[in-house]
ZAMARGU-4260 file (C-alpha; in steps of 0.2 Angstrom, whole numbers, plus 5000, padded with zeros to 4 digits):
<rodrens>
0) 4831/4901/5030 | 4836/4886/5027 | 4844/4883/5008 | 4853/4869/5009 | 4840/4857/5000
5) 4837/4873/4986 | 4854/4876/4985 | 4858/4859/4977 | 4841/4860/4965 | 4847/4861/4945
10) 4842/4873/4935 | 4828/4866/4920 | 4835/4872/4901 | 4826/4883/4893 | 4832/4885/4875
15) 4818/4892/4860 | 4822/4906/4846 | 4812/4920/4851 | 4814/4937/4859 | 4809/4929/4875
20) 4821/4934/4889 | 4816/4921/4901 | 4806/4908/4906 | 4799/4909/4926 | 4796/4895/4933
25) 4788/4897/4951 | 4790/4884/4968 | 4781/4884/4983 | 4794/4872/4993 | 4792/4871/5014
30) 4808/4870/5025 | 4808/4869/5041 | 4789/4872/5044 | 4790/4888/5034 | 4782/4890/5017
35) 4795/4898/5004 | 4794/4905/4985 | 4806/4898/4974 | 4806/4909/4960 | 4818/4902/4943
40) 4822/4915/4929 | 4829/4904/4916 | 4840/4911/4904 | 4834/4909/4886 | 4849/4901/4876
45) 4844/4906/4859 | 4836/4923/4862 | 4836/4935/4848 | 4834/4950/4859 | 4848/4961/4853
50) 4855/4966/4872 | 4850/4949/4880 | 4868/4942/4890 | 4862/4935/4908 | 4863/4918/4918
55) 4848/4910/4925 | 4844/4913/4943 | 4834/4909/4957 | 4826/4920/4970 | 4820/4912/4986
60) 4808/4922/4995 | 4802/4918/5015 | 4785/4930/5020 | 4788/4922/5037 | 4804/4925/5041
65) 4805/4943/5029 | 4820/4938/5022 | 4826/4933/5001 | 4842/4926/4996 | 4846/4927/4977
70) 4857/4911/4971 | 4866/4910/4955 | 4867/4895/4943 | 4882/4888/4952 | 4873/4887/4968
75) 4881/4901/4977 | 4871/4915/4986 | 4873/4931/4980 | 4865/4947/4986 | 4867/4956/4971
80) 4854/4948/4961 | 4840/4952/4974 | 4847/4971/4970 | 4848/4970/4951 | 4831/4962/4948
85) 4823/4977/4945 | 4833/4977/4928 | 4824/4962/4923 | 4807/4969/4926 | 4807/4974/4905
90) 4811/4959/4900 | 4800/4948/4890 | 4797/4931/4901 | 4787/4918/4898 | 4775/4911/4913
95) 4761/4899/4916 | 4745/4905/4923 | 4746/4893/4937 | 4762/4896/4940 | 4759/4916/4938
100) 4743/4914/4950 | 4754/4906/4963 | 4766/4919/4961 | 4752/4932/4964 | 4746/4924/4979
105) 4763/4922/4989 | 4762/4941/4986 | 4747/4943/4991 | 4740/4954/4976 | 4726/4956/4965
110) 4727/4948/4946 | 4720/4962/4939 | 4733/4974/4948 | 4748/4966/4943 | 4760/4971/4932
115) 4771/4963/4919 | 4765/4946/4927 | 4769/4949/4943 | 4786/4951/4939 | 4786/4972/4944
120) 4778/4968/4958 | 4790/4953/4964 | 4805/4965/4962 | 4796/4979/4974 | 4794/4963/4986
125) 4811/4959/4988 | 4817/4979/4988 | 4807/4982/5002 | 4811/4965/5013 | 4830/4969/5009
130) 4828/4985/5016 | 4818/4976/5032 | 4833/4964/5031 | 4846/4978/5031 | 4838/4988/5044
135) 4836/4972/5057 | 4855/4968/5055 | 4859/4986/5060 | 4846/4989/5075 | 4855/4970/5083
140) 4871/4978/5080 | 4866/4993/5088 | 4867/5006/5072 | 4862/5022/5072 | 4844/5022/5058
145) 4843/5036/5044 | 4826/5042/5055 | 4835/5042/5072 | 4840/5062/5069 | 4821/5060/5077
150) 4829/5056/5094 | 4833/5072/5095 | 4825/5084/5106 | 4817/5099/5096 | 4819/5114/5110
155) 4832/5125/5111 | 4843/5119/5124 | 4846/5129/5139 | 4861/5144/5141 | 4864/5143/5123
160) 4855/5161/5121 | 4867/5166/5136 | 4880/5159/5126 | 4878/5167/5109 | 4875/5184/5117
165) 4890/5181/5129 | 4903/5175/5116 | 4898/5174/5098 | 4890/5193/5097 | 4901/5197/5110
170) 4914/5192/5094 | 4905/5201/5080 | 4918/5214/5076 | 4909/5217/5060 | 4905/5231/5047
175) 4892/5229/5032 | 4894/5241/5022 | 4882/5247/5007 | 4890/5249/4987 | 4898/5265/4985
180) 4911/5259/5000 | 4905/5275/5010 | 4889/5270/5022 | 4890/5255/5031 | 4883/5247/5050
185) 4896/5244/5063 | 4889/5229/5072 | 4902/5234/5087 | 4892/5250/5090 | 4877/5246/5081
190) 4876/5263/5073 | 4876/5268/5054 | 4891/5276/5051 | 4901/5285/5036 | 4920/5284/5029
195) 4927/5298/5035 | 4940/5304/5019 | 4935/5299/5002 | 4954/5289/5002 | 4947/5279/5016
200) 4932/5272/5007 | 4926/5254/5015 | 4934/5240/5007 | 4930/5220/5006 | 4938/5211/5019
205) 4949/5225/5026 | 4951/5229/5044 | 4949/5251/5047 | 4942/5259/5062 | 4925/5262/5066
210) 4922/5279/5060 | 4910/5281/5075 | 4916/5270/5088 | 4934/5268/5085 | 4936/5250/5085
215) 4943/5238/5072 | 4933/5229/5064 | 4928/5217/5046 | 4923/5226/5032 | 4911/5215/5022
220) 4901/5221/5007 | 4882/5217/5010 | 4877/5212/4994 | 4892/5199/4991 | 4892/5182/4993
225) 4904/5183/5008 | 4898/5171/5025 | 4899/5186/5036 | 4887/5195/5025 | 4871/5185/5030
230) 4877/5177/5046 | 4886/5178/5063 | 4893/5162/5061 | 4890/5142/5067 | 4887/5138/5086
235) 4885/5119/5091 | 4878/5111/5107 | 4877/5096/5116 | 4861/5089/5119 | 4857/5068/5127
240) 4843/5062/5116 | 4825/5058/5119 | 4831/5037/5121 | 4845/5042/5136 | 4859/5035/5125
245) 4861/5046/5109 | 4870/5061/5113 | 4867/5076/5098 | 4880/5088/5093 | 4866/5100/5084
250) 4873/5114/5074 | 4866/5132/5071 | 4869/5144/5058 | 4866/5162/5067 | 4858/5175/5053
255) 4863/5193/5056 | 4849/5205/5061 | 4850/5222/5051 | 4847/5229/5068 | 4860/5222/5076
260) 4850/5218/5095 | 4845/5202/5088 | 4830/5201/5102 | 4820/5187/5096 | 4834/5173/5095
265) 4824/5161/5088 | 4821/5171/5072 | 4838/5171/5070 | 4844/5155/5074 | 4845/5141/5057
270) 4846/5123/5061 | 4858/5116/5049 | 4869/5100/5055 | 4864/5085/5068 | 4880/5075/5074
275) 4875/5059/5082 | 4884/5049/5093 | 4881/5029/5102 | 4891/5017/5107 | 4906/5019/5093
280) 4893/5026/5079 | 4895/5042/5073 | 4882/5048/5058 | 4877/5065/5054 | 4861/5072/5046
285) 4860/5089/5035 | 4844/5101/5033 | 4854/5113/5020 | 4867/5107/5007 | 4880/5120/4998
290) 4885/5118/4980 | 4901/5128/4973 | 4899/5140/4959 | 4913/5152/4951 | 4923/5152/4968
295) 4904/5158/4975 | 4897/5146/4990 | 4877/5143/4988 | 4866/5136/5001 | 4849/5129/4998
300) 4838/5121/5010 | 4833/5101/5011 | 4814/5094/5013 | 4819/5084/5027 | 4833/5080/5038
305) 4845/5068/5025 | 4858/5056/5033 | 4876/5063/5023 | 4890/5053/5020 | 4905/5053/5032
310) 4903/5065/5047 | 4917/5079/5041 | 4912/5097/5050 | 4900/5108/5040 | 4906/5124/5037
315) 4923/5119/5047 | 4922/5132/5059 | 4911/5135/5074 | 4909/5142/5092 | 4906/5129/5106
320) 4893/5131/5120 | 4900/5121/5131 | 4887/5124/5144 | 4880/5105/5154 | 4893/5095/5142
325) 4896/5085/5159 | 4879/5080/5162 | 4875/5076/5142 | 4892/5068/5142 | 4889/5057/5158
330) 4889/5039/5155 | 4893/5036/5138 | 4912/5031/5132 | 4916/5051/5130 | 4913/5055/5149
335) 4933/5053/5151 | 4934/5066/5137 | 4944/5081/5142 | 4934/5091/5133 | 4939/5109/5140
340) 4956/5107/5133 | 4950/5105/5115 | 4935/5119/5114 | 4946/5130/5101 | 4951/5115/5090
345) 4936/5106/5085 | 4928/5097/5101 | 4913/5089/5090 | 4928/5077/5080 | 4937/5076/5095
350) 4922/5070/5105 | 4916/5059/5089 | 4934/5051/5089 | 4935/5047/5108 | 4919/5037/5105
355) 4923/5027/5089 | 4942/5023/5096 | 4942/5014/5113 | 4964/5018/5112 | 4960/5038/5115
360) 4957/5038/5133 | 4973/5030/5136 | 4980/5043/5126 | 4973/5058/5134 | 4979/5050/5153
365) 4996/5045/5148 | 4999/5062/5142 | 5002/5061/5123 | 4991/5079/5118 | 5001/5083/5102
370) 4997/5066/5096 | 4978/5071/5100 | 4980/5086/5093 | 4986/5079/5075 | 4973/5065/5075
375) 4958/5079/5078 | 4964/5092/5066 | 4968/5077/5050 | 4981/5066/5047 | 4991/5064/5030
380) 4992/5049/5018 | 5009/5044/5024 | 5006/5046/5047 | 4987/5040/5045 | 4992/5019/5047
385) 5006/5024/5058 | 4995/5021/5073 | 4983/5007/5076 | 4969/5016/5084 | 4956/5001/5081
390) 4966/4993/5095 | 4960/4991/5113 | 4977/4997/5121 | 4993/5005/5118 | 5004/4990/5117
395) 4994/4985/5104 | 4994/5002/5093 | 5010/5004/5090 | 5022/4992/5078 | 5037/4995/5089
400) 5041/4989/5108 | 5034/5000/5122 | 5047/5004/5131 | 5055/5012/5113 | 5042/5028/5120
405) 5050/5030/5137 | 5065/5039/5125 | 5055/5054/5124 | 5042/5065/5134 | 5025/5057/5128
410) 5017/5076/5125 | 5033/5079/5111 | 5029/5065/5101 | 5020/5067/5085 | 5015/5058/5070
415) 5030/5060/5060 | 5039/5053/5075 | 5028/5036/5077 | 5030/5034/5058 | 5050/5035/5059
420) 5050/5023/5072 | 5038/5011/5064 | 5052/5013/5049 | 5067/5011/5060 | 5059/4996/5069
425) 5055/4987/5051 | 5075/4989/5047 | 5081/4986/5062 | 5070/4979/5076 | 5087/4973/5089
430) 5094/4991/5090 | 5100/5000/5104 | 5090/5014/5114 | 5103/5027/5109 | 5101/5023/5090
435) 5081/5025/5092 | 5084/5041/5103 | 5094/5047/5087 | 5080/5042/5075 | 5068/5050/5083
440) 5077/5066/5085 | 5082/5068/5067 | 5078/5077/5053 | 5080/5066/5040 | 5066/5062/5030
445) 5059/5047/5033 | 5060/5039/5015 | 5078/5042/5014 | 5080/5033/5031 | 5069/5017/5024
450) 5086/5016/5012 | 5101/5026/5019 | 5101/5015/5036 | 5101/4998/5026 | 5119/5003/5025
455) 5125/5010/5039 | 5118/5015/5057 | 5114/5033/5065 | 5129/5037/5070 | 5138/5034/5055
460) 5125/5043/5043 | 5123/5057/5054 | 5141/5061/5054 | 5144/5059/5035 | 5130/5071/5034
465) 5140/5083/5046 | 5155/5083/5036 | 5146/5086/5019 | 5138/5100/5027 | 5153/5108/5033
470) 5161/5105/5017 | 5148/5118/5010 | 5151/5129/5022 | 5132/5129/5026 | 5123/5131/5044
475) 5112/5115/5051 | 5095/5121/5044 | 5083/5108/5043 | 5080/5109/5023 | 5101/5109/5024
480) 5097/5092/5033 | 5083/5085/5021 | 5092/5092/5005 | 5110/5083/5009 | 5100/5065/5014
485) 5088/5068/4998 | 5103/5069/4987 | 5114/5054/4996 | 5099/5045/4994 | 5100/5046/4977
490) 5118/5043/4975 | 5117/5028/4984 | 5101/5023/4973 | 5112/5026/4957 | 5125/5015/4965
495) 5112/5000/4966 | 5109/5003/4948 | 5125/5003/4943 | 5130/4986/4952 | 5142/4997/4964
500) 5152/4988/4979 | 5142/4998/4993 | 5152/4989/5008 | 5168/4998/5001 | 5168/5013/5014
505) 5176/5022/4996 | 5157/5018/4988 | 5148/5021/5002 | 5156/5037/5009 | 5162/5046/4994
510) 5173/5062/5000 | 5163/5074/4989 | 5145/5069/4988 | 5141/5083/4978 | 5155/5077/4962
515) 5150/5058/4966 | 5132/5060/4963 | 5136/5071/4947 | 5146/5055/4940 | 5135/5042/4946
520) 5120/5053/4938 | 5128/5053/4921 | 5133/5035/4921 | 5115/5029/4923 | 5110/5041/4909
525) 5123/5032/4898 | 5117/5016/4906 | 5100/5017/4901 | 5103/5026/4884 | 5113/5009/4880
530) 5098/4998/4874 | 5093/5013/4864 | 5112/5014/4856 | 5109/4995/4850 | 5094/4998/4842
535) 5099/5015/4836 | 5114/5005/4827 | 5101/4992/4819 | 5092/5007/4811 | 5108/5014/4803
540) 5113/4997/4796 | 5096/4997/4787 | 5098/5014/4782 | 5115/5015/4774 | 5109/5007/4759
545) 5102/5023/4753 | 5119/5031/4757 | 5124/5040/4739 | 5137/5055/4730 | 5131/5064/4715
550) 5138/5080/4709 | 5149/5086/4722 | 5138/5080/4737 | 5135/5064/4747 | 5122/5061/4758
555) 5121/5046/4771 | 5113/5039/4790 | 5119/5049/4805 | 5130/5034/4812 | 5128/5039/4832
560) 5118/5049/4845 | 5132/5059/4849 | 5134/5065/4832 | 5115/5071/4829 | 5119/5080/4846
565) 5136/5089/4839 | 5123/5092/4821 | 5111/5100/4830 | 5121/5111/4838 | 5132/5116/4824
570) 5114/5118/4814 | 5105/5126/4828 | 5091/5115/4827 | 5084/5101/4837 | 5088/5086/4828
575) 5095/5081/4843 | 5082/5075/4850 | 5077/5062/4835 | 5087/5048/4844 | 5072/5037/4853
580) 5063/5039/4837 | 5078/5034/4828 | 5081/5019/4837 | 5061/5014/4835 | 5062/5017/4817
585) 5048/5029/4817 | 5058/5041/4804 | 5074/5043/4798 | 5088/5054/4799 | 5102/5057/4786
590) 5116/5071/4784 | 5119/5083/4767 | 5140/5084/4767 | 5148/5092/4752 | 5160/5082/4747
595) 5174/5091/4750 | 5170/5092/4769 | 5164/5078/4775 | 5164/5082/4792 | 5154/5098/4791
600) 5136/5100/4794 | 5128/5108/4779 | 5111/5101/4778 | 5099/5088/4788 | 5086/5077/4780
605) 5071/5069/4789 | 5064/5053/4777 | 5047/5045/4782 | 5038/5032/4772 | 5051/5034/4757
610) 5045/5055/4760 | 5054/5071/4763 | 5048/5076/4779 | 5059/5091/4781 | 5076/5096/4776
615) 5084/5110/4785 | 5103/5119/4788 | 5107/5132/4798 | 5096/5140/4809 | 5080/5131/4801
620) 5082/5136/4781 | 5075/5127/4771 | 5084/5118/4756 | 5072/5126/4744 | 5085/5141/4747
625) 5097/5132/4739 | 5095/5125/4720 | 5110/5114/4722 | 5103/5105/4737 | 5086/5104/4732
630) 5092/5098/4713 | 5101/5084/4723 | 5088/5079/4735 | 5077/5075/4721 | 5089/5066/4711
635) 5093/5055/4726 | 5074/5053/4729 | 5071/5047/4711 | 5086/5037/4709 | 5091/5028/4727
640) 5075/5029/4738 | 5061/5024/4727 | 5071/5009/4719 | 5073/5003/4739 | 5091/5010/4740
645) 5108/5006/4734 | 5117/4987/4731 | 5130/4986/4744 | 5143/4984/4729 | 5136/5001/4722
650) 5140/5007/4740 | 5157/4999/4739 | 5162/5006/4722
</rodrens>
């Protein structure tokens, strides 16, 4: 569709005081031999609808081609006003007849059938020709369809009986056993079977001997909500769809048969997962969904089979048939798979990640398993970016030269390792192949690398960390190793903050870590209590007018931090910690002296908003204890804090 020409076409004004939300005005322009609708929503300027806040808007509409574009008042396409137009089908709007009837016709709908003047029924148009539009872009890009879980064949495929009865039964070491922990069904000798001593009463979860056949097996209570109470557990199978070029990882839940002979299969045999796979598309579709509730899984079956978001493993763990996996296999990008050496560590995201990234095979044949391995069973936040799997080879995977992997055997390596070298390579890209072979066979953790090896290389590091180790006397453990860097990582932070010389070897390679770390901690405390201090100061100097003496007692501002620290512990209280709010001048803090001692805690005040929040000595009492005190507070109160304190020559004298 062509929008050039409609692109540039102004929008009318439309300006009346009324509820009217819009005023519709409908085209039937032709470009490029194609007859389009040209539908205007023109804002109302002076609505009085109370919620009314929108831009006018055009939608453009081609029955030819199925396509709608919606354009904004600036002339810009924007495809979220084709999907918000079903809020606007409330809205009052204002339309002509003719222009309504054209509407109508373009849509080709009765007048008497329309609704809301055509404006409901324009909105179901472009719903469903977007959808068209969205499905087309994805069949020419070669995506899998939310209705293509219909490729798949609907037969059991063949040898998967064999398969369950061979391996999966063969597997069941399981015993249900009734309430009252004494009667149960062993499913190795299929008989019903008793506890032998009262002491040795079935238990949930529990591995005993059979009391019949004598091998170990699960007790599972029947009537719990335990998997193995209702099932055997999940089997997958490969299967080529019905088009030749989808292959289907279909998923079966096997129920468990009271009887324990399970001779009809297909009774017992529950459909629950498809995984689809073409090209690099991976989608999978769900006939059952589970909900959590108490700690308590519930399953509850869907109408019909439903596309699910991301293509995670339901129910985690499964047996794999892998019986004609070559021939379903052959052909497509995951016939280079070695699939044998992955069935016990989930071959269906194995096989799903060898499709969608092209770099796997070159993985599997140069060698690097453990690498695989990580990659199939979940990467963490920090090793999932540390390889580009999206490329097309490994040059182009990793951040670091090529030849940086010859240092080590390619099956060793795993995520942790690429990530340090990707780190290393960042700080230093020119160094030499021993440093590299000494990053990638240390324990160090890689965020205290990122910092320690701005200032020094391998070598240097690695013996300081010996030396400090030794110091304590300690073995080389590896959390010995990632405790030691974790604290000279910090040391060496704290020196940064401070303004320290680091290229002084005294700095950098302190003889005791342990003691330079201490001092370094506590001058940044200090450091960072400093801004505090100067407002802590401006407080008091606005405080000290309220300062005053009055029958053998005075009372004035505590004048530092350090002393509210030596009052609170001489008081036992926790005035203490007062300090930030202090300095912000949330409150105020003064200190009761007699006057005799000066020096001696005796009481603590806290003043808010010209208040008495609390006053407190020792150990928490209160001052109404003490006549004397509470007398004075009082008296200060009347005569000091509700005049606004003290002249400073009253002060003085």
């Amino acid at each position: 569709m062509n929008l050039k020409t409609i692109k540039k076409q102004p929008f009318n004004v439309f300006s009346e005081k009324s509820p009217i939300c819009w005023k519709v005005e409908v085209r039937e322009p032709v470009v490029d031999g194609e007859r389009l609708l040209e539908v205007d929503f023109l804002n109302n300027r002076q609505c009085t609808h109370k919620y009314h806040k929108n831009s006018s808007f055009r939608i453009v509409c081609g029955k030819k081609s199925k396509e709608v574009v919606g354009i904004d008042q600036d002339g810009k396409v924007q495809n979220a006003i084709v999907q918000n137009l079903q809020r606007y089908r409330t809205d009052y709007v204002m339309i002509s007849e003719r222009e309504e009837q054209r509407l109508l016709r373009f849509l080709g709908i009765d007048r008497k059938k329309s609704i809301n003047h055509g404006i409901d029924n324009l909105a179901d148009w472009t719903r469903r020709t977007k959808e068209e539009m969205l499905r087309k872009k994805k069949v020419e890009r070669g995506e899998l369809l939310d209705e293509d879980y219909r490729l798949c064949p609907e037969e059991i495929p063949e040898g998967l009986f064999d398969y369950i009865r061979n391996v999966a039964l063969a597997e069941d070491h399981v015993l249900i056993y009734k309430k009252g922990n004494v009667r149960g069904f062993c499913y190795d000798c299929k008989e019903e079977v008793l506890a032998r001593q009262y002491s040795e009463r079935f238990t949930q979860y529990a591995k005993v001997r059979c009391p019949n056949c004598g091998g170990l097996v699960h007790c599972i209570l029947g009537t719990s909500s335990a998997f193995l109470a209702d099932n055997v557990e999940n089997v997958v199978m490969a299967q080529r769809g019905i088009d030749g070029e989808t292959i289907f990882f279909r998923q079966w839940r096997l129920l468990r048969d009271p009887s324990g002979e399970w001779e009809d299969m297909n009774k017992w045999l529950k459909e629950t997962v498809r995984y689809a796979v073409r090209g690099k598309q991976c989608v999978k579709w769900q006939k059952e969904g589970k909900y959590t509730f108490f700690k308590h899984c519930g399953r509850y079956d869907l109408q019909e089979w439903t596309r699910w978001k991301g293509t995670e493993i339901y129910d985690n763990w499964y047996y794999f048939c892998p019986y004609g996996i070559e021939e379903a296999l052959r052909g497509t990008r995951m016939e280079y798979a070695n699939i044998l050496e992955h069935l016990n560590e989930n071959p269906v995201k194995y096989l799903m990640n060898f499709a969608r990234y092209p770099v796997m095979e070159f993985f599997e044949k140069a060698g690097y398993s453990l690498l695989m391995k990580e990659k199939n069973g979940g990467l963490s936040k920090a090793t999932r970016n540390a390889i580009r799997w999206q490329k097309g080879n490994l040059k182009e995977c990793f951040q670091f030269p090529l030849h940086w992997l010859k240092l080590k055997e390619p099956e060793k390596y795993s995520m942790e390792d690429i990530h340090r070298m990707n780190v290393f390579y960042a700080i230093r890209p020119q160094a030499a192949p021993k440093e590299v072979e000494q990053v990638i066979n240390t324990n160090i953790d890689v965020d205290d690398m990122k910092i320690l090896l701005r200032y020094m290389n391998m070598a240097k590091l690695g013996k300081y960390l010996d030396q400090q180790k030794a110091k304590e006397g300690k073995k080389d453990y590896g959390w010995l190793n990632y405790r030691m860097s974790r604290t000279y990582r910090d040391y060496i932070q704290e020196c940064q903050t401070l303004g320290l010389n680091l290229k002084d070897k005294q700095v950098l390679f302190p003889k005791d870590l342990k003691q330079a770390h201490d001092r370094t901690m506590a001058q940044v405390r200090f450091e960072k209590d400093k801004a505090d201090q100067e407002k802590f100061q401006k407080a008091v100097k606005k405080m000290e007018r309220y300062t005053w003496q009055w029958n053998g007692l005075l009372i004035r501002p505590a004048e530092t931090q350090e002393e509210l620290r030596d009052e609170g512990a001489a008081l036992h209280h926790c005035v203490a910690g007062y300090c930030k709010r202090i300095a912000n001048q949330e409150t105020a803090v003064f200190l009761i002296r007699k006057a005799e001692e000066p020096d001696k805690p005796y009481f603590t005040l806290e003043l808010k908003d010209k208040k008495v929040v609390q006053c407190r000595t020792d150990h928490n009492r209160s001052y109404g204890t003490e006549p004397e005190v509470f007398n004075f507070v009082d008296q200060w109160m009347k005569r000091v804090v509700n005049k606004g304190g003290k002249k400073k020559e009253d002060n003085a004298a």
